[in-house]
N, C-alpha and C positions, 0 to 999 in steps of 0.2 A: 554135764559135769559129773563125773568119777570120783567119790571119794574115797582114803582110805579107812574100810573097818576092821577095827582092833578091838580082841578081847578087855572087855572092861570089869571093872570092879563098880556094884550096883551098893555098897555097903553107907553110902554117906544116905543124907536127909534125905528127903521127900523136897523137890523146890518146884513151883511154880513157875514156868515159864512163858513166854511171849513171841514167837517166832514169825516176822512181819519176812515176808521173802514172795516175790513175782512168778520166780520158776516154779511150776509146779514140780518137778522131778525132785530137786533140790527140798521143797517145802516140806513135800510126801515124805522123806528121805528122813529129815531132821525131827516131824512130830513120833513118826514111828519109833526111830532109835532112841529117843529120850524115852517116851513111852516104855517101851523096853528096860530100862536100868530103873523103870521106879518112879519119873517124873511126871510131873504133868503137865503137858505141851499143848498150849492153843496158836494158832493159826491165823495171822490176817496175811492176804495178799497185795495190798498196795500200801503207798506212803497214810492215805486217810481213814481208812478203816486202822491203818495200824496205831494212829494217832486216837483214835476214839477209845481203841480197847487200853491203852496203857495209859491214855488223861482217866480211866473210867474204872480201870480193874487195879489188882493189887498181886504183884508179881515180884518175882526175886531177882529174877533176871532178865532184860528182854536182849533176846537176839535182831537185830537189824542190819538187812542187805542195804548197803548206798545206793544201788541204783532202783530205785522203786517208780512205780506207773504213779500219777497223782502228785504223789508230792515224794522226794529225794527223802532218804535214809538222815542223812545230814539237818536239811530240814528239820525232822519228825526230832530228831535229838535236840533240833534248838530250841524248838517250839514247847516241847515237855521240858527243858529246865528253865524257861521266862517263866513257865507256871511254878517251880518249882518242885516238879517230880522229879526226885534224886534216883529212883531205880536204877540199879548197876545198866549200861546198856555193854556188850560187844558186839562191835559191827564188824560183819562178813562183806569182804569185796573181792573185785579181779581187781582192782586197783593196787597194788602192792609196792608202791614204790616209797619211797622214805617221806617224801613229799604229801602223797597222798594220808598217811599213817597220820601225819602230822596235824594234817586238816582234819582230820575224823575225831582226835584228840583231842584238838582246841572247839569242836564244835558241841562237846558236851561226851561225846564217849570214852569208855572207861578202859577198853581193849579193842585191838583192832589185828583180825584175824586174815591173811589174802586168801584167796582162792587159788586150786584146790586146798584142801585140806584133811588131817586125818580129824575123826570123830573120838578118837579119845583124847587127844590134845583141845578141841572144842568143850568138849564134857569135862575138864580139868580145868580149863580158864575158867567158864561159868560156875563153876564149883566155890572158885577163888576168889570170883567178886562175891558171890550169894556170902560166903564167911565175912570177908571183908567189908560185905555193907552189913554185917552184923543181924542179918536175918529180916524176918516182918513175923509183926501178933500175925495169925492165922485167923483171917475171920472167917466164923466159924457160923455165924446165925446171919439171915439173910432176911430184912422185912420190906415191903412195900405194901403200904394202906396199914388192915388190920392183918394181912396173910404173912405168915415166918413161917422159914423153913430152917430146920439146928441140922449144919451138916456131919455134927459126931453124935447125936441121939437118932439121927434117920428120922426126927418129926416135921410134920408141917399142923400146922391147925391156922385156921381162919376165925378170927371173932369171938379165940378162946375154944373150938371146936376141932378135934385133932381130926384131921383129914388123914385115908388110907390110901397110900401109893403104892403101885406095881413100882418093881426095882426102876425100869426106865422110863416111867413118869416123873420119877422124883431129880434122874440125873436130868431128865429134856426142863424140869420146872426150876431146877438148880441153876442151870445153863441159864434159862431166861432171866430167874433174878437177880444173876451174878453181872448180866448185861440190860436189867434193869433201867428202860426209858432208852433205849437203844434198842432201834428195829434187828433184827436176829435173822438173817437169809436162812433159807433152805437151805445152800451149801453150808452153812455156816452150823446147822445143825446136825448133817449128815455127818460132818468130819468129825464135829467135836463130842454128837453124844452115839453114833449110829457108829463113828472109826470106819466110816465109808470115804473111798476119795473118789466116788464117783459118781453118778444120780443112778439109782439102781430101776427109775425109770415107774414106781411103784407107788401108794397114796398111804405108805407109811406112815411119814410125819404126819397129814391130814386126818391118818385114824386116833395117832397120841393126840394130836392135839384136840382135836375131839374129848377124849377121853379125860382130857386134863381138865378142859374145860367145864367139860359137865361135874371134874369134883370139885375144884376150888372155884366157881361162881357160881352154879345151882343154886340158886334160893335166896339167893345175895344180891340188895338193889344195885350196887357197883362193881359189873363186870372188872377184871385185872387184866385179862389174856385178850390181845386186842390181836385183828388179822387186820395189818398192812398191807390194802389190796396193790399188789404186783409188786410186793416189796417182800415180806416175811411176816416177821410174829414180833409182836413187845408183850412185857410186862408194865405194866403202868397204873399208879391211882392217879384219880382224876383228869 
């Protein structure tokens, strides 16, 4: 799928976005261009990862495709308002018919965009909910156990001990506590702290995490940074 890009105006907030979408071309497509005017775009690819990251993170806007692997677009919307996450959602589909609109509407979404489409008409709906859901606090400090990380002082300390990070230790330990008791794939790190969409084949991640580990659990009887053999990385006490 083709869509259309147009000159944009990058001049509004900073929002936090959720982009749950199967195709990767499309997915590639929508974190890069947000990315680009200023936003900041995360990534899941199915109905259930996309369901973890927005029961579990804090976003302005999430974007969801209907037809998702796992569990349906629809679904994931109905499932986060029984919980009561009100996040603005617009759902993207080929489904465009009046009928379809309708269904996506009464199932909890707040916009419903068909396919093709242009990306500044997308960037101007989500724009419209983020205002009209009247924003979110930004959280700003991030703890699990005794470890915090303040993401507008650039600190982390442990135990009352200010811990020193390389600029991409601090975004790969950001990433983990913002997903905090949620295992974190290797893909899942590549896209969101690396802006890799592809495995570049290399024991990168293995050498940060490495490195991460040796500064924030060195010397500390309760390890944080746990390896999920054939799964990924958590962060977790106890």
């Amino acid at each position: 799928m083709v869509m259309e890009r147009q000159p944009l105006d990058n001049s509004s907030n900073q929002m936090r976005l959720l982009i749950i979408e199967d195709d990767r071309e499309s997915a590639d497509y929508l974190v890069k261009a947000f990315r680009e005017v200023g936003h900041i775009a995360e990534l899941a690819r199915d109905g259930e990862e996309g369901l973890s990251f927005a029961d579990g993170g804090d976003y302005d806007v999430l974007v969801i495709d209907r037809m998702l692997p796992k569990r349906d677009g629809l679904s994931v919307i109905g499932c986060l308002r029984e919980k009561g996450i009100l996040t603005p959602v617009l759902i993207l589909s080929a489904l465009g018919q009046v009928d379809d609109r309708i269904k996506g509407l009464r199932a909890g979404g707040d916009d419903y965009l068909p396919k093709p489409y242009s990306f500044a008409e997308l960037l101007a709906r989500v724009e419209v909910l983020s205002r009209r859901h009247g924003g979110r606090a930004e959280e700003t400090l991030y703890r699990v156990g005794d470890l915090e990380l303040d993401r507008l002082s650039r600190r982390v300390a442990r135990g009352g001990e200010e811990l020193t990070l390389q600029p991409r230790e601090f975004r790969l330990l950001e990433y983990l506590m913002k997903h905090a008791g949620q295992v974190v794939t290797r893909t899942m790190l590549l896209e969101n702290v690396w802006d890799y969409h592809f495995d570049p084949q290399t024991n990168v991640i293995d050498v940060h995490i490495s490195r991460l580990r040796s500064k924030i659990d060195k010397g500390f009887e309760q390890p944080l940074l746990h390896t999920i053999r054939g799964a990924g990385y958590m962060v977790r006490s106890g």
